[in-house]
N, C-alpha and C positions, 0 to 999 in steps of 0.2 A: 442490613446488607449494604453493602458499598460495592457500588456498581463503575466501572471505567467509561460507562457511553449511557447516556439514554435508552440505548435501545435496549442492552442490557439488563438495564434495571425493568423496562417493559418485559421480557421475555423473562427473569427474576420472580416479577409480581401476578407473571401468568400461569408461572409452576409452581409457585407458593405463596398460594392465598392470602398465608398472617401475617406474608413480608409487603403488606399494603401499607403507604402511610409508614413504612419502617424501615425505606429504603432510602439511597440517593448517590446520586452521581456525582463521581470526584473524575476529571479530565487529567489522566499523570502525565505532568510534564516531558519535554524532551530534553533529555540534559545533552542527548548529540548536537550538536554545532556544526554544520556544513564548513568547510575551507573558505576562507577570506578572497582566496584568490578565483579565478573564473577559469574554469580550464575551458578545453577548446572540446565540444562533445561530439565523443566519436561515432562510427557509427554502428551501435550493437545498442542491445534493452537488455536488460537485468530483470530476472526472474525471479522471486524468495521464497522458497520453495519447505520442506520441513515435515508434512504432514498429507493426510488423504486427501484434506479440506483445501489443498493448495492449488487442486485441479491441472496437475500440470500437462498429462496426455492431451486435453483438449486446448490447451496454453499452443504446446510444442504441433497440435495441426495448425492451427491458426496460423501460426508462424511459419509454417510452411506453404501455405499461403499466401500471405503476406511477400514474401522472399520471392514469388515467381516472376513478380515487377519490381523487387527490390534488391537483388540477387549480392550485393555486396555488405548486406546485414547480417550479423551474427546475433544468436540467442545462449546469453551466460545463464545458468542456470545454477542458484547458492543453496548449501543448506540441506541439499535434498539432493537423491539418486536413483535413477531407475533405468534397470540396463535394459529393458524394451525400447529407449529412445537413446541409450548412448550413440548408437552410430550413426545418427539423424543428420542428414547434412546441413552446417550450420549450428550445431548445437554445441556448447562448451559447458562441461561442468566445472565452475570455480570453487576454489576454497575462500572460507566466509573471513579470512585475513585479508581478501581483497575487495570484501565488501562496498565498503564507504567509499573507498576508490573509484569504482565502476558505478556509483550514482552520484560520484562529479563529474563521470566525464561520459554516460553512458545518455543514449538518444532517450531511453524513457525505463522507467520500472512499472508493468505488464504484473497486477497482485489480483487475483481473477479467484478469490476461496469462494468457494460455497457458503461460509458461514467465519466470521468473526466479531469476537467481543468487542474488540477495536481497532487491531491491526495497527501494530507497529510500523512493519518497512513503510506504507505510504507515508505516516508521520517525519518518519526518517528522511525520504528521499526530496520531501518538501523543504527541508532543511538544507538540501543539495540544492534547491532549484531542477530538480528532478523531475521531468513531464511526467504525467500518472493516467495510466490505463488501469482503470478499476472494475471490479464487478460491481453490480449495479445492487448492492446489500444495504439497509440500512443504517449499520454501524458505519459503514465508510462514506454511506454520503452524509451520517451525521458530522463526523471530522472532518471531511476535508470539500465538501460541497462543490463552490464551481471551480476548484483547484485544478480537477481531473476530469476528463474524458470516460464516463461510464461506460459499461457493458453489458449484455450477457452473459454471464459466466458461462454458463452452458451449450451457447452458441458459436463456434469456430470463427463464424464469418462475423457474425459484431464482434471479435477482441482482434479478427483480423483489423477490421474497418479502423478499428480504435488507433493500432499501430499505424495505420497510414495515416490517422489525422495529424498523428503527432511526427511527423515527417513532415507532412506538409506544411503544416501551421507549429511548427517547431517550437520557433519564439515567443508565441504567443502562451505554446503550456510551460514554459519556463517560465513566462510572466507570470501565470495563472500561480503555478505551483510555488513561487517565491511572496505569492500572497497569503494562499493557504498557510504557506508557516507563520505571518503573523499574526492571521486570525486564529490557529490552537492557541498560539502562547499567549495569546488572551484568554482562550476559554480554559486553561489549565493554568497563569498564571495563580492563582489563590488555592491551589492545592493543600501546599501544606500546611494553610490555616487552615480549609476545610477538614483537614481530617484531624489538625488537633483538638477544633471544636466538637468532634464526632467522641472524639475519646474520652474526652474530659465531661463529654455528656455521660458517659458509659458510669465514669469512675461514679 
């Protein structure tokens, strides 16, 4: 079994016993590239939204929240729709054609799942220089460690807390988070050797 994260392959070798010893972890590169240039970042978070696991109801209190001392922040939200929170004030749902845009220039990406295998947008918005408010899962502190400001997922007031750190201490999660991108591309550099040594073991 070829697993994308350690944790993964742990929760892999915990539902199937014979895949003991017969698994392993390949880290898939990011073939996104952040912009060369440094935009000026405004002031709104970026949300990636898509699925159950994405938690966005308790995303979008938090952020409301967040917004009763911050009142000039918007929340974009990509990928995903839910008309119980469209008329939220402060809420915008984008189309994912302006994606990458809005984590060059967006104050932070707020990725709060319940559960991922390895979660892409954080990978992504590391590549932006992207501050990262994460839930607090194993697979995400596998990748992207002291990149990002942890959370609760399921707690309103820690993803709120999270959003203020990254307000406060701004520069510092842009520093963090433009490090983060080059420790993956370390740990995913040798991919596609690992997995042609995997195949050629198979053949």
């Amino acid at each position: 079994i070829v697993c994308n994260s350690k944790a993964t392959q742990m929760e892999a070798e915990r539902l199937f016993k014979k895949s003991r010893g017969k698994s392993r972890e390949v880290y898939p590169p990011i073939l996104y590239q952040g912009p060369s240039t440094t935009f000026k970042r405004e002031k709104r978070f970026v949300l990636m939204t898509g699925g159950a696991n994405k938690n966005m109801k308790t995303i979008v209190k938090a952020f409301q929240r967040f917004r009763q001392t911050h009142p000039g922040y918007s929340l974009a939200i990509f990928g995903g729709y839910d008309p119980d929170i469209c008329n939220e004030e402060g809420v915008v749902f984008e189309s994912m054609e302006r994606y990458y845009e809005f984590l060059a220039r967006s104050s932070g990406l707020v990725f709060c799942s319940t559960h991922e295998g390895l979660g892409l947008p954080p990978l992504e918005a590391m590549s932006c220089k992207c501050p990262l408010v994460l839930a607090d899962i194993p697979s995400l502190r596998e990748t992207c460690a002291e990149a990002a400001f942890f959370v609760d997922p399921m707690d309103a007031e820690s993803i709120a807390r999270g959003m203020e750190e990254c307000v406060i201490n701004h520069d510092e999660w842009v520093k963090r988070s433009a490090q983060g991108a080059i420790r993956y591309a370390q740990m995913s550099e040798n991919a596609g050797k690992e997995l042609i040594e995997i195949y050629e073991g198979l053949v």
